[in-house]
C-alpha positions in Angstrom: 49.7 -5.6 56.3 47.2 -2.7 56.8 49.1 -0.8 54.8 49.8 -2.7 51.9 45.7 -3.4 52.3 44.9 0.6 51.9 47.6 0.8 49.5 45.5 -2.0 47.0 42.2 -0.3 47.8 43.7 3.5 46.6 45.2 2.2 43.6 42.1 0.2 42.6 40.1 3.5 43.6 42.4 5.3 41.0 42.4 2.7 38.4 38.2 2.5 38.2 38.1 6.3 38.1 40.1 6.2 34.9 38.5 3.8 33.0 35.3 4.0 31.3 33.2 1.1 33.6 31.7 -1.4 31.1 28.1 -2.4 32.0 27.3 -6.4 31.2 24.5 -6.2 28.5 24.2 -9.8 28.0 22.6 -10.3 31.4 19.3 -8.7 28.9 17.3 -11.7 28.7 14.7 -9.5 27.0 16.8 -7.6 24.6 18.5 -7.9 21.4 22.6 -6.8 21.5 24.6 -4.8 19.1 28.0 -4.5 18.8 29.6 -1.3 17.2 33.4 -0.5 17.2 33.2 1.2 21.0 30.7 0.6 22.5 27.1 -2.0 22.7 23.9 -1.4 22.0 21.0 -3.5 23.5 17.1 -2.8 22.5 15.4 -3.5 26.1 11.7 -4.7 26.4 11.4 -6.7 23.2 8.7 -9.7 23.3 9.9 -12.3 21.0 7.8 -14.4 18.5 8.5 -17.8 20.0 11.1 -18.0 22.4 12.2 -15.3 25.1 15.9 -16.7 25.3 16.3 -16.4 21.1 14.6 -13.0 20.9 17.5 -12.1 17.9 15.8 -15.2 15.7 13.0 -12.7 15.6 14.6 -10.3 13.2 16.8 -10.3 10.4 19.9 -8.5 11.4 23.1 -7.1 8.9 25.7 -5.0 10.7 29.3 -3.9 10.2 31.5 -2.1 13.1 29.1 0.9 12.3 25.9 0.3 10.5 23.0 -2.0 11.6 20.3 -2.9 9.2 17.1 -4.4 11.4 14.3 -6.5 9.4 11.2 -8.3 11.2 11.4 -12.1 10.3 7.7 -12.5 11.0 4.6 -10.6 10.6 4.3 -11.1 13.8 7.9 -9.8 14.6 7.6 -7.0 17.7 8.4 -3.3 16.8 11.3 -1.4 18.1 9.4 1.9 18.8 9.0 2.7 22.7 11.6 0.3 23.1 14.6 1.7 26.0 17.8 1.6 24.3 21.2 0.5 26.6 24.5 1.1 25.8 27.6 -0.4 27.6 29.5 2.7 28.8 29.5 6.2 28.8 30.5 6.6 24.7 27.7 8.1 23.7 26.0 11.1 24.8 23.0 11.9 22.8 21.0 10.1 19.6 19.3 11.4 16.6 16.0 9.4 16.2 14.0 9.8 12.5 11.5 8.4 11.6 10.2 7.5 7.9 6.3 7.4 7.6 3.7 7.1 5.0 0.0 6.7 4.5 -0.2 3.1 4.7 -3.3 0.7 3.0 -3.8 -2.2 5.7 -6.6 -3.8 3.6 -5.0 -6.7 2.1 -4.1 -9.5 4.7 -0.8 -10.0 5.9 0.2 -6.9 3.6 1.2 -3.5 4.5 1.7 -0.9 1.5 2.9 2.5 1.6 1.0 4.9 -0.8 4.1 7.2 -1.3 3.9 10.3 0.3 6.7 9.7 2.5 7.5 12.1 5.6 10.4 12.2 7.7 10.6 13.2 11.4 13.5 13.9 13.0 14.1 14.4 17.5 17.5 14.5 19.2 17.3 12.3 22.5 20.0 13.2 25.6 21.2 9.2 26.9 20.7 9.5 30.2 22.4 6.8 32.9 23.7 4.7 29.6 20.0 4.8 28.8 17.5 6.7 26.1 13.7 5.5 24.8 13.1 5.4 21.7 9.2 7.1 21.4 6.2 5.2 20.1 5.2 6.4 17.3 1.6 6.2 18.5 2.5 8.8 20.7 4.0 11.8 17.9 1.1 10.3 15.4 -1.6 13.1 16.3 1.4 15.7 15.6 2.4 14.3 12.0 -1.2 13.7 10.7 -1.8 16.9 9.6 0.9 16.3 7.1 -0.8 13.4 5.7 -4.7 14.0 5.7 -4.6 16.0 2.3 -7.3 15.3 -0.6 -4.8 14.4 -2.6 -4.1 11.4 -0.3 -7.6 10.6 0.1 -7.9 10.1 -3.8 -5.4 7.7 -4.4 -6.8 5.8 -1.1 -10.1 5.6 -2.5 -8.8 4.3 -5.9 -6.3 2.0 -4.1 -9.7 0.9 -2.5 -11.6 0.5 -6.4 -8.6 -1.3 -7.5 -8.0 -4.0 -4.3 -12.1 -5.1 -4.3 -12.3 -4.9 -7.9 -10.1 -7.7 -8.2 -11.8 -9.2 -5.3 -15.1 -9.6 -7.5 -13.5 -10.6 -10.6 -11.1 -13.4 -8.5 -13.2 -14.5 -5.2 -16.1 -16.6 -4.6 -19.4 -15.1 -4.2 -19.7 -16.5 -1.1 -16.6 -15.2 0.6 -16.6 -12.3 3.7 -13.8 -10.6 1.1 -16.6 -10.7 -1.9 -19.3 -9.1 0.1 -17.2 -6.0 1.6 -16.4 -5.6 -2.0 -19.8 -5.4 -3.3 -20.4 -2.9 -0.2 -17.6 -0.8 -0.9 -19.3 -0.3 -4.3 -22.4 0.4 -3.2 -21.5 3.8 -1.6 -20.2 6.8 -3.3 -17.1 8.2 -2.9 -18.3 11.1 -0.6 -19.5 8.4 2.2 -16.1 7.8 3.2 -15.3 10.3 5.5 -11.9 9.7 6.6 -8.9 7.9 5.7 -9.4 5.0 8.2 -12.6 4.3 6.6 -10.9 2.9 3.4 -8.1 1.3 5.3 -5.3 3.7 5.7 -3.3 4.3 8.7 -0.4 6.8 9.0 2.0 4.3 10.2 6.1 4.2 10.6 8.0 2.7 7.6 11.6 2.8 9.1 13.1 4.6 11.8 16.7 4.6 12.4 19.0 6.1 15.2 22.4 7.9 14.6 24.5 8.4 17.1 28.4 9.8 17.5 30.5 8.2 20.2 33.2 10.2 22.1 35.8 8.9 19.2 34.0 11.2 17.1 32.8 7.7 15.1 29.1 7.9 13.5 27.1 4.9 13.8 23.7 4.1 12.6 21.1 1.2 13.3 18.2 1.7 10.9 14.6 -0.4 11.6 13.1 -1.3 8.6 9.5 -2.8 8.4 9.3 -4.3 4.7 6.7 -2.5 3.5 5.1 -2.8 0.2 5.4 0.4 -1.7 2.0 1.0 -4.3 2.8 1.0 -7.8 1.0 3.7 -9.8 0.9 4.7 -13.6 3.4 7.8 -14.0 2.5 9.8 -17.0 6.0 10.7 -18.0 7.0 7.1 -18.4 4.3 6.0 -20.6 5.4 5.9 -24.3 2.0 7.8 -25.6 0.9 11.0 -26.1 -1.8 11.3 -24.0 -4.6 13.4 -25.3 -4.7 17.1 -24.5 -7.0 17.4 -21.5 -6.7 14.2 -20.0 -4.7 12.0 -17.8 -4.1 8.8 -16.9 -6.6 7.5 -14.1 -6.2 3.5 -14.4 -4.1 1.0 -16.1 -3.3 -2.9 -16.5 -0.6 -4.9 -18.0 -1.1 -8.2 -20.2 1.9 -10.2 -20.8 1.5 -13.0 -23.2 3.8 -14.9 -24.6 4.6 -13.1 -28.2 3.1 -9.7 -27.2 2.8 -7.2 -24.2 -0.6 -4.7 -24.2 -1.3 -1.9 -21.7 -4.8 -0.8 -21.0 -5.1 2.5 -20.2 -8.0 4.3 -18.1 -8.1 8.4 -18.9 -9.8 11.2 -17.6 -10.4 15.2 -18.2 -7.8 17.1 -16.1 -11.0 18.9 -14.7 -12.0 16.3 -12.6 -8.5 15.0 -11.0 -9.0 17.7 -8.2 -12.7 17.6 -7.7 -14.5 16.6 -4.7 -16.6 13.7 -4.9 -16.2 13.7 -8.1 -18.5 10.5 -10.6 -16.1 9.3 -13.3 -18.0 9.1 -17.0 -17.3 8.6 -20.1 -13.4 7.0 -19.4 -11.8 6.8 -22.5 -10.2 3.2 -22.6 -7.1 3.3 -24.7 -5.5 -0.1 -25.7 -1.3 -0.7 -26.6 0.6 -2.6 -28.0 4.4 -3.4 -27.6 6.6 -3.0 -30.5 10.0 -2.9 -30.1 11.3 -0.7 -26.7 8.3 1.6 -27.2 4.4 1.1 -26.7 1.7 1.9 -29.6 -1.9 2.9 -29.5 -4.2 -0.5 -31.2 -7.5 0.7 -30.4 -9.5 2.5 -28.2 -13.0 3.0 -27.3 -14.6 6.4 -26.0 -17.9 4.8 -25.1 -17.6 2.0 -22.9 -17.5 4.1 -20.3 -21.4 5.7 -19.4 -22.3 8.9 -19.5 -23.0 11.2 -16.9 -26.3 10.8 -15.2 -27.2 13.8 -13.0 -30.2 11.7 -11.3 -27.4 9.0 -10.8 -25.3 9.0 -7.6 -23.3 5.9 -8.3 -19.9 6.4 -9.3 -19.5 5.7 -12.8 -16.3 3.6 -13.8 -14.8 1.3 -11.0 -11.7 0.2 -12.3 -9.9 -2.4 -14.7 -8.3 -5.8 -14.3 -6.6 -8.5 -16.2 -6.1 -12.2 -16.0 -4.1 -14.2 -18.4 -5.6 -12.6 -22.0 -8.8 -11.1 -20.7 -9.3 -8.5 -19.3 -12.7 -6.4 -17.3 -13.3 -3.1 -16.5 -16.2 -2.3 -13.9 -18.4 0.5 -13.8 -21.7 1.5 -11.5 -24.7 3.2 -12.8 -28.6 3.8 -12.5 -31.3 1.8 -14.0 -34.8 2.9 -12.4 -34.6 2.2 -8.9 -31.8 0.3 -8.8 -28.1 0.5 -8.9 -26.2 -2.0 -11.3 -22.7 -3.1 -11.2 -21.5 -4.2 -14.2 -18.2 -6.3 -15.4 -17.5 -6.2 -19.6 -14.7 -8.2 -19.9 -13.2 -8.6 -23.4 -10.8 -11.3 -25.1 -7.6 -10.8 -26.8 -7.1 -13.6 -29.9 -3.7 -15.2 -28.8 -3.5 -15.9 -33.0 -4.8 -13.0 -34.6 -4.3 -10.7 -31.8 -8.1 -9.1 -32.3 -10.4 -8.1 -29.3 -13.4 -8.9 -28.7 -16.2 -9.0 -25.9 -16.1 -12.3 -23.9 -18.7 -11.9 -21.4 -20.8 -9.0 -19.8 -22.7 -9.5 -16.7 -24.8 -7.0 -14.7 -26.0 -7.6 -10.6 -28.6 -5.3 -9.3 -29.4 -3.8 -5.9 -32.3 -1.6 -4.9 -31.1 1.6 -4.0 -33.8 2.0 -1.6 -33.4 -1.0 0.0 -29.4 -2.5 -0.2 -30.1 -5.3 2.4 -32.6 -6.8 -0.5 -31.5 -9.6 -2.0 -29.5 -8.7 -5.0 -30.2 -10.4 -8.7 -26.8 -11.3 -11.4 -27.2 -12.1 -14.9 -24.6 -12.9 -17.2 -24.4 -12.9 -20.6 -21.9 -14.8 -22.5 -21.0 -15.2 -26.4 -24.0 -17.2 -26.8 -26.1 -14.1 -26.4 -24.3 -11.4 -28.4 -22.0 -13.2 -30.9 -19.0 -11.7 -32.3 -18.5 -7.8 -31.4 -15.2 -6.2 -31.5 -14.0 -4.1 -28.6 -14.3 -0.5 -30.3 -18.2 -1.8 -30.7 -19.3 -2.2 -27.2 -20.7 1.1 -26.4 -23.5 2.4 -23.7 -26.4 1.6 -26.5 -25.0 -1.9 -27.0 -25.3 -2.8 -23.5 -28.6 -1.5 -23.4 -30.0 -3.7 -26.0 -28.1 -6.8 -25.0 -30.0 -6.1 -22.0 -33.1 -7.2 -23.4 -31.5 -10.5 -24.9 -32.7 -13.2 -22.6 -29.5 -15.3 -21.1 -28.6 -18.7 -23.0 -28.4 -21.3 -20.2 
């Protein structure tokens, strides 16, 4: 009987040895699983949305015997950086982590959007005891800033910045928290906002994902992708218009109606797109038309914009928006001692398809004293009757100034 006992216990000793031992990964109550063609992987350390025992309801999850596709289902979702990785036998020796990140605006709520000037990182990791951590990217971010804090990044923030509040003050109540960061975003010049975090920009992870090759020489991937927003800019190349020699294309809206399409165009010189600090003056705004597959200047006007005012620190044209057939562009400037936003919005004529000036209001702040309350007036067709678009010019304004208000 001993014998046949010792005989068991050697051939059970030789059988183990030969096989790869399997370790249980559903005993991870903290963990989501995944299953590849030979082996399992399970994300340790994961706290879950709503319920610890459903942690997988927490992500949208696509996979195949060798590609994994990982979504958040919430905001709110946990991240997968800094997580430990498992793996259910000894398949896999080493991983190939990289991650995708981007200057990233966080100033919209519930909104995350990349500005496009992707970076990749790549690290090999060794698996060590079935086991290998992914890093937290808060921990390589120092390392990969560099790459990202460029002036040409900190342009587009800032006009990612003109273009988010300035529809904030055309669309929000007066009275709302958003309304008044706005109006205090305005108030300071571009070269008060010293870095990127100031105008809500982060250097943040897009994606990451995680290749790995198992002892079958089979190539698997899970990739973790966040769902970012990616910013959609103007590209010069793909507008059907020969842009004017010199200038560029700093701004732009689209109106759709229902028989016609128009884009409003924003330009500036090509001497001030790399400039520091730089006051933008004198914007041409150039106004097409759709006809056909191609786009066709209708008007323009190279005076809307003021002039530039070298006792005048504000910074000169603030951007352009468009709701429904109207559409208002915003620009700062100087009078006496006080700084004046103003918003010139126009209408187009759904039947004849003319423009014309809708309504042009102007609020005031003393530039000595911003915490003083600040003044609006507003004045509407009632005031300034009929004026075509190509019309309103800086010495309009200024006389319509001195048109009292029709209440």
């Amino acid at each position: 009987m001993k014998q046949i006992l010792i005989l068991m216990f050697i051939l059970c000793l030789v059988e183990c040895n030969g096989q790869t031992k399997k370790e249980n990964l559903s005993n991870k109550s903290n963990g989501i699983i995944l299953k590849f063609k030979n082996t399992s992987v399970a994300f340790q350390g994961i706290t879950s949305v709503n319920d610890i025992n459903n942690i997988k309801d927490d992500f949208i999850i696509q996979s195949d015997d060798l590609k994994v596709l990982i979504e958040p289902a919430y905001l709110e979702s946990d991240l997968l950086d800094g997580k430990t990785l498992i793996f259910s036998n000894d398949a896999v020796e080493k991983v190939k982590i990289t991650f995708s990140y981007d200057a990233v605006f966080y100033g919209e709520e519930k909104k995350n959007t990349t500005l496009g000037f992707t970076c990749d990182t790549t690290m090999i990791l060794i698996v060590s005891d079935r086991k290998v951590k992914v890093p937290s990217f808060i921990n390589i971010k120092k390392v990969l800033m560099k790459r990202i804090e460029k002036k040409e990044v900190f342009d587009i923030a800032y006009l990612v910045n003109q273009n988010y509040f300035n529809k904030i003050i055309n669309y929000r109540d007066k009275d709302s928290p958003d309304y008044n960061s706005a109006m205090a975003f305005f108030k300071k010049n571009k070269k008060d906002f010293k870095m990127l975090e100031d105008l809500f920009i982060n250097v943040d992870y897009s994606k990451f994902s995680i290749e790995f090759v198992d002892k079958k020489k089979i190539n698997s991937i899970i990739t973790f992708n966040r769902m970012f927003d990616k910013y959609k800019f103007v590209k010069v190349e793909k507008q059907d218009i020969s842009v004017p020699k010199g200038f560029y294309i700093l701004d732009s809206t689209l109106i759709n109606l229902n028989d016609v399409k128009y884009k409003i165009l924003t330009l500036e010189k090509n001497e001030i797109k790399n400039k520091d600090n730089a006051q933008h003056n004198s914007n041409p705004i150039v106004i097409l038309e759709k006809k056909d597959n191609g786009y066709y200047k209708k008007n323009d006007n190279y005076n809307l914009v003021y002039k530039y005012d070298d006792n005048c620190p504000a910074d000169g044209y603030g951007g352009i928006v468009s709701k429904k057939n109207y559409f208002t562009v915003q620009q700062t400037f100087c009078m006496d001692f006080m700084f004046v936003n103003s918003y010139t919005t126009f209408k187009i004529d759904e039947n004849s398809n003319k423009i014309y000036l809708h309504k042009y209001g102007e609020e005031y702040s003393d530039r000595s004293n911003p915490d003083r309350k600040k003044t609006l007036k507003v004045w509407s067709i009632k005031d300034f009757g009929v004026v075509k678009f190509e019309n309103v010019n800086e010495t309009f304004l200024n006389k319509l100034r001195n048109v009292n208000v029709t209440k």
